[in-house]
C-alpha positions as CSV (number, residue, x, y, z in Angstrom):
1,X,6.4,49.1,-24.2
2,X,7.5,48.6,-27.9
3,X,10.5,51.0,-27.2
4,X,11.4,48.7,-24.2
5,X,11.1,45.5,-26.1
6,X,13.2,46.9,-29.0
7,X,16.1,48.4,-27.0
8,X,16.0,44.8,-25.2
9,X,16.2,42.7,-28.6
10,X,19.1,44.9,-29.8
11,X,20.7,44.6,-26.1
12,X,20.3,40.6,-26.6
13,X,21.4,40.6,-30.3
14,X,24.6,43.2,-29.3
15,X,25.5,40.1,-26.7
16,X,25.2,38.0,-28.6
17,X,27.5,39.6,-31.4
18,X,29.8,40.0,-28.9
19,X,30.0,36.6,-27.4
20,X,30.6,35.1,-30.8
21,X,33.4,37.7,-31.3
22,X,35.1,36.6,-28.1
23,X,34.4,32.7,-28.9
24,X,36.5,33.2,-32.0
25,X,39.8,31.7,-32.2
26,X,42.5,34.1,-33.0
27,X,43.6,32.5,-36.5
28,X,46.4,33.4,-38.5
29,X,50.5,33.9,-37.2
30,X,51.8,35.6,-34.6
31,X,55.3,36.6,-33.1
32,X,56.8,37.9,-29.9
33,X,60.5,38.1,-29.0
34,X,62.0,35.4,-26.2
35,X,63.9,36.8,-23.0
36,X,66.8,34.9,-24.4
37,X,67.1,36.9,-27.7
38,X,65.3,34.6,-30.2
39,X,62.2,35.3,-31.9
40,X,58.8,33.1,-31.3
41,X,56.1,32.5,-33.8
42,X,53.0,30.8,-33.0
43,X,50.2,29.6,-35.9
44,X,46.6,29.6,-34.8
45,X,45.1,27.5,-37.6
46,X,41.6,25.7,-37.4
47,X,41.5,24.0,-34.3
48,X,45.7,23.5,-33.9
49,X,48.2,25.7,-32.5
50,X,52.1,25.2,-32.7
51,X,54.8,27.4,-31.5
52,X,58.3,27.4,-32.4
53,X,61.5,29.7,-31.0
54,X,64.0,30.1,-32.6
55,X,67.0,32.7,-34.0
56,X,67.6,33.2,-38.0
57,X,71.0,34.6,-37.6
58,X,72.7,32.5,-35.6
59,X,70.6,29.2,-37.5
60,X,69.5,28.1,-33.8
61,X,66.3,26.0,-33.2
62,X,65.3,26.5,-29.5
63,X,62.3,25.0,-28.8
64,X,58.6,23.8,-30.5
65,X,55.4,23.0,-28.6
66,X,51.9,22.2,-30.4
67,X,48.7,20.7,-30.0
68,X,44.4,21.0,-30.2
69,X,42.4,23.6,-28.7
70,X,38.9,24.8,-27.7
71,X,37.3,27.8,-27.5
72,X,34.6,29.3,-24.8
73,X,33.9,32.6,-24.7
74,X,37.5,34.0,-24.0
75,X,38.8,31.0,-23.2
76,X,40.9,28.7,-25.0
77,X,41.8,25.7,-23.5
78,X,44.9,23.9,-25.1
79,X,45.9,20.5,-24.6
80,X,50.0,19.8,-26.1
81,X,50.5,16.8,-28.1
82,X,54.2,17.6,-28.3
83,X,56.7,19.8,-26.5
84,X,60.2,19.1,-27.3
85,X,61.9,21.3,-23.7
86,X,59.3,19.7,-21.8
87,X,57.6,16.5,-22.6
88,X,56.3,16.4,-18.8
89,X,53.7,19.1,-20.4
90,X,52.3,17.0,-22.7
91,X,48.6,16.0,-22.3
92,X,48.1,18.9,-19.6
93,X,45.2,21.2,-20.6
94,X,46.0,24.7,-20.1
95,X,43.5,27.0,-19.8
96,X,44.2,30.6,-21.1
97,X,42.3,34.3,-21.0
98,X,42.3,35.3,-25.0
99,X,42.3,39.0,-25.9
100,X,43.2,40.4,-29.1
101,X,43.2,43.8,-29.2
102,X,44.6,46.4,-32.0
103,X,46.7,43.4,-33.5
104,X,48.2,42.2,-30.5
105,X,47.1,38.6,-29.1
106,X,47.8,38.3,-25.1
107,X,47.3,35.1,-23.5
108,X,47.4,34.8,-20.3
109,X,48.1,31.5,-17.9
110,X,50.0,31.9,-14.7
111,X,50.9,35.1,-16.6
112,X,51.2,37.0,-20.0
113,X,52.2,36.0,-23.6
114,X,52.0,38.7,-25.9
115,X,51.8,38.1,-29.5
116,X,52.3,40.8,-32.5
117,X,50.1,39.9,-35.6
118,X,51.7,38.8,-38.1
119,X,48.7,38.1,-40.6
120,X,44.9,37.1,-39.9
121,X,44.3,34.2,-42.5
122,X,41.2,35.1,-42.7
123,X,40.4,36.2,-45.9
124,X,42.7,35.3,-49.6
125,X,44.6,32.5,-47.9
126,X,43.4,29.3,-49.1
127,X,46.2,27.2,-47.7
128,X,45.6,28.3,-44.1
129,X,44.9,25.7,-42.3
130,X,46.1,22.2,-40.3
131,X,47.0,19.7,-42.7
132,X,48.4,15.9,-42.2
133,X,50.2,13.9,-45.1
134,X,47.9,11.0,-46.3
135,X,49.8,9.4,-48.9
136,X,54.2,9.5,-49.7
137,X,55.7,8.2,-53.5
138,X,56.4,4.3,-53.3
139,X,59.9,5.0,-54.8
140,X,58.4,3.3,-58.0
141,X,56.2,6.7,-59.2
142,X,53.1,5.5,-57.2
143,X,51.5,6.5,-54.0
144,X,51.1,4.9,-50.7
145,X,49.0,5.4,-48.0
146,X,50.7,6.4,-45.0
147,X,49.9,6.8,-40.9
148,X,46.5,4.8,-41.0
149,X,47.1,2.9,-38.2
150,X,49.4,4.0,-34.6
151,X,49.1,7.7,-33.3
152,X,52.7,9.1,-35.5
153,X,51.6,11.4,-37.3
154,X,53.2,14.8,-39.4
155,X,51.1,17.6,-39.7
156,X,52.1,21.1,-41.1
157,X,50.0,24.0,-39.9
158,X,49.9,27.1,-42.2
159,X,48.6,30.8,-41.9
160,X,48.5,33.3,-44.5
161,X,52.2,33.7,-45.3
162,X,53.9,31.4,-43.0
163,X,54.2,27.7,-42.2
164,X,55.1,25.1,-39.8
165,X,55.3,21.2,-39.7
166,X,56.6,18.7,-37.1
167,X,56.9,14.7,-36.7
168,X,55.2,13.6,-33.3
169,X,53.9,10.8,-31.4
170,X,51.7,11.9,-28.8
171,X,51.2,8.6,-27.6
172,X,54.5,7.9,-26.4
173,X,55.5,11.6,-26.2
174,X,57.6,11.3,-29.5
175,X,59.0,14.5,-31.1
176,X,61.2,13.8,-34.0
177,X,61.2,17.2,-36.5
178,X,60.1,20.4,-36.9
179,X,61.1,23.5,-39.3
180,X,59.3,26.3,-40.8
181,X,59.4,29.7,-42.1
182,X,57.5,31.6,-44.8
183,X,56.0,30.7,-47.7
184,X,54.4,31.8,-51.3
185,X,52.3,30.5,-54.1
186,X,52.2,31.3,-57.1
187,X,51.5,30.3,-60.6
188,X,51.2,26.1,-59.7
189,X,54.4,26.6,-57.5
190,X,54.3,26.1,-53.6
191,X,58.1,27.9,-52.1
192,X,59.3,27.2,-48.7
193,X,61.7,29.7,-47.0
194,X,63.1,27.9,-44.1
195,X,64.3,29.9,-40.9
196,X,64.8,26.9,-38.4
197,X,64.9,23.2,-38.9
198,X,65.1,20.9,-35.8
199,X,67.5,18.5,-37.4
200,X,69.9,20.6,-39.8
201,X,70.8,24.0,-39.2
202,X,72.8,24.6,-42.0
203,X,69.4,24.5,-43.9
204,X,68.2,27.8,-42.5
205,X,67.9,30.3,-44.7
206,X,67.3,27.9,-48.1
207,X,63.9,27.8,-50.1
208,X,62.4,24.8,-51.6
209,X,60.0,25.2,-54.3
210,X,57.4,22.6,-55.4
211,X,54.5,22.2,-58.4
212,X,51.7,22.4,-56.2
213,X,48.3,21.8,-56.8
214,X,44.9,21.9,-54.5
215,X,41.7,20.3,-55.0
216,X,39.2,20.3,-52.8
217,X,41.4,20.4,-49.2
218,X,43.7,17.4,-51.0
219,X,47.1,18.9,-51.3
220,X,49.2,17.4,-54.4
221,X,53.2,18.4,-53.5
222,X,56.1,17.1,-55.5
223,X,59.7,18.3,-56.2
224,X,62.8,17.6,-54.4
225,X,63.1,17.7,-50.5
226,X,65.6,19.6,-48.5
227,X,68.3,17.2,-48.8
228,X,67.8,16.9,-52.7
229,X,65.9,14.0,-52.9
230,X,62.8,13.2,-55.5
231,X,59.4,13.8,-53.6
232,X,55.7,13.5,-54.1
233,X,53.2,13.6,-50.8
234,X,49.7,14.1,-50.6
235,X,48.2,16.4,-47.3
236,X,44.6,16.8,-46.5
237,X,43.3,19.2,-44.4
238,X,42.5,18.2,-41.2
239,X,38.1,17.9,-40.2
């Protein structure tokens, strides 16, 4: 009878390991290559997923997509805030079958996307996450507070080594900007390598480096934006 009740205990606790394992979201970035001959990156970060297709050598953005998602066993269910090819999508859960399997991410809808990993952000990546900016410079060396009220809002999502953020109004199905690309830090200095940008394509292939400094999820950024002007903004990590 003991036997039985301990084969049964580590029956229950193997289930349960195994639910939590599938309830996990598959954090970190992902690629895959489009049907059309660009390349497709997706970062899982918290509780935010954005897409974005695109092609380095010809400097072409395609498309970007993003929004919050839930997980439930193996399912995710993911609700777009933005979708710049479609905003018809927007506000439309989808519900999709997650597997993850030897580094590749398959998630399936009315059919398969399959993902290669690109890095887990699971462990040494501090900056992984979904940030939104909080606070912009005044123009007169001070900081301002910025998208208290209304539902525009910018967020940049970051894994391990890459990075993505875009301009959106899900209230009125606003896109305005994306870009992204990879990124390092390293001694107080945040760089930016850019491989698409909605509004400029000639700033593909650029990097923009920044002092950078993190304190407790507030993210202090200042140096000179992509067109060369002085910057100082303030993210926080989103709850």
């Amino acid at each position: 009878m003991k036997h039985i009740l301990t084969t049964a205990f580590l029956l229950i606790s193997f289930l349960t390991f195994a639910q939590e394992l599938l309830a996990q979201a598959p954090k970190g970035a992902w690629k895959s290559q489009e049907p059309t001959g660009s390349a497709s990156t997706l970062i899982v970060a918290d509780n935010y997923l954005v897409i974005a297709s695109y092609s380095i050598g010809n400097k072409y953005f395609e498309r970007a997509e993003g929004g919050p998602f839930t997980m439930n066993g193996d399912k995710m269910t993911y609700t777009p805030e933005f979708n710049s090819a479609d905003t018809a999508k927007i506000g439309i859960p989808i519900e999709f079958t997650v597997t993850v399997k030897d580094d590749i991410l398959t998630l399936r809808y009315e059919e398969a996307m399959v993902w290669m990993r690109v890095d887990d952000a699971t462990t040494n990546a501090p900056m992984a996450g979904a940030w939104h900016i909080t606070e912009r410079d005044n123009g007169q060396g001070g900081l301002v507070q910025i998208h208290q009220t209304g539902t525009r809002k910018t967020l940049k999502l970051l894994s391990k080594t890459r990075f993505q953020w875009f301009a959106i109004d899900p209230a009125v199905k606003g896109f305005y900007a994306t870009g992204g690309g990879t990124y390092t830090v390293k001694d107080g200095k945040y760089t930016e390598n850019i491989q698409f940008f909605s509004k400029d394509n000639n700033r593909v292939g650029s990097s923009l480096s920044f002092n950078h400094k993190l304190d407790n999820g507030r993210w202090d950024h200042s140096g000179k934006s992509s067109d060369g002007k002085p910057m100082h903004e303030i993210w926080e990590k989103i709850p």
